[in-house]
Structure formats: C-alpha cells, structure tokens
C-alpha positions as CSV (number, residue, x, y, z in Angstrom):
1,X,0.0,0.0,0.0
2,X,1.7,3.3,-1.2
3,X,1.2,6.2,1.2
4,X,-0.5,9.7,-0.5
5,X,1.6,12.1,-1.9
6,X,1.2,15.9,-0.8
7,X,-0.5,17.8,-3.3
8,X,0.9,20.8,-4.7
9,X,-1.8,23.0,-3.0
10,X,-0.7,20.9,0.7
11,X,3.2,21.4,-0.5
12,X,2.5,25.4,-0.8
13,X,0.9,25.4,2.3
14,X,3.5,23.6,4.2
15,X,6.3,25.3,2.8
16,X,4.3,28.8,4.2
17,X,4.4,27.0,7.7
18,X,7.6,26.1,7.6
19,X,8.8,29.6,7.6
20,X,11.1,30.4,10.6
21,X,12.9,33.3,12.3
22,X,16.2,31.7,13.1
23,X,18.4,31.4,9.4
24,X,19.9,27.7,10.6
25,X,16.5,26.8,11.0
26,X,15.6,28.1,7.6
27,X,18.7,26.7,5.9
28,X,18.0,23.2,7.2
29,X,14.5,23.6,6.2
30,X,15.1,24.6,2.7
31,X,17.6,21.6,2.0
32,X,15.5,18.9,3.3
33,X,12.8,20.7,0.3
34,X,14.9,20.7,-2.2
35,X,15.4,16.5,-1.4
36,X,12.6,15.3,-0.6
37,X,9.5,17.6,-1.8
38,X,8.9,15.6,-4.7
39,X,7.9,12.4,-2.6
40,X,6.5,13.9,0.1
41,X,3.8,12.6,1.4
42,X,0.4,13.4,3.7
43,X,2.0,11.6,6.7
44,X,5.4,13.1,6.1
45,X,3.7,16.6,6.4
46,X,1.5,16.3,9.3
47,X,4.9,14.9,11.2
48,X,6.9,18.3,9.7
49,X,3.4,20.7,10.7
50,X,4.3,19.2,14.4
51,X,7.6,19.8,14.7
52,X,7.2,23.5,13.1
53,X,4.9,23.8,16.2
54,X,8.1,23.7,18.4
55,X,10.0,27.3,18.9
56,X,12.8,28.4,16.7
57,X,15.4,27.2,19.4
58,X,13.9,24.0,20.4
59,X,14.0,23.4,17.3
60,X,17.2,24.0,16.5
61,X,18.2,21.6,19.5
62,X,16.5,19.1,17.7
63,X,18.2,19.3,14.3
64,X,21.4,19.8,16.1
65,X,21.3,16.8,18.1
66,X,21.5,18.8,21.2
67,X,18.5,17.0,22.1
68,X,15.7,13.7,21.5
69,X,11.9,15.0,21.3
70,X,9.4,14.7,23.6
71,X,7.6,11.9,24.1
72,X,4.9,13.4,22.7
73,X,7.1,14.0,19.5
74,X,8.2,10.5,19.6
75,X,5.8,9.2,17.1
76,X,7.4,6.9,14.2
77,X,6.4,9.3,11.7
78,X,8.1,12.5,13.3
79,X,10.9,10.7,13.7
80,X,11.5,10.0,10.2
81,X,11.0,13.5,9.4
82,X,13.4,14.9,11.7
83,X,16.3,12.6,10.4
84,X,15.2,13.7,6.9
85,X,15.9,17.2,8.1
86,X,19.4,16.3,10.0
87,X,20.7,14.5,7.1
C-alpha cells in the first residue's frame, strides 16, 4: 500500500508553515525541500506541521542533536521527518 503524496496546493501550504525566524533553521528547512518535496507525502507533512509547532530554538536543539523530542514528539512518523531534516 503506497502512502498519499502531498499535493501541490498541501506542498504550498507547508512550505508557508515552515517559515522560521532563526536562518539555521531556515537553511536546514530549505535543503530537506529541495530533497525530498517531490515524494512527500500526507504523513510526512502532518509529522513536519508538528515539529514546526516547536520554537525556533527547540527546534534548533533538535536538528542539532542537542536534544531527542518529547515523548509526545516520539511518534514513528516524526521521527522519520526529523532525520530527513538532519541528514
């Protein structure tokens, strides 16, 4: 079973959300884009939409490895996201 791809409208949307003040978070943010937007999918999103819920520094933290999430970050899904964005 093949999990939904983002739409272009959901893809705009996101990348609206993802918007941050801190420029490292940006720069991360824009890389993991240009990788992975294509195959994005509906899953992928809702797990990026949480983390972006997280402030600039936390996460920056996060994509630094200066810290694990949350447990209520610690869903599979969120997971995967957040090593797409450190790699």
């Amino acid at each position: 079973m093949t999990e939904e791809l983002l739409d272009e409208r959901g893809l705009s949307k996101l990348k609206w959300r993802c918007r941050r003040g801190l420029l490292e978070n940006d720069l991360f943010i824009e890389r993991f884009f240009q990788r992975h937007e294509a195959g994005l999918t509906v899953r992928q999103a809702s797990a990026l939409g949480q983390l972006m819920d997280l402030a600039d520094n936390d996460l920056l933290d996060l994509l630094l490895r200066r810290r694990e999430p949350e447990p209520e970050l610690e869903s599979a899904d969120v997971k995967r996201v957040l090593e797409m964005l450190r790699t």
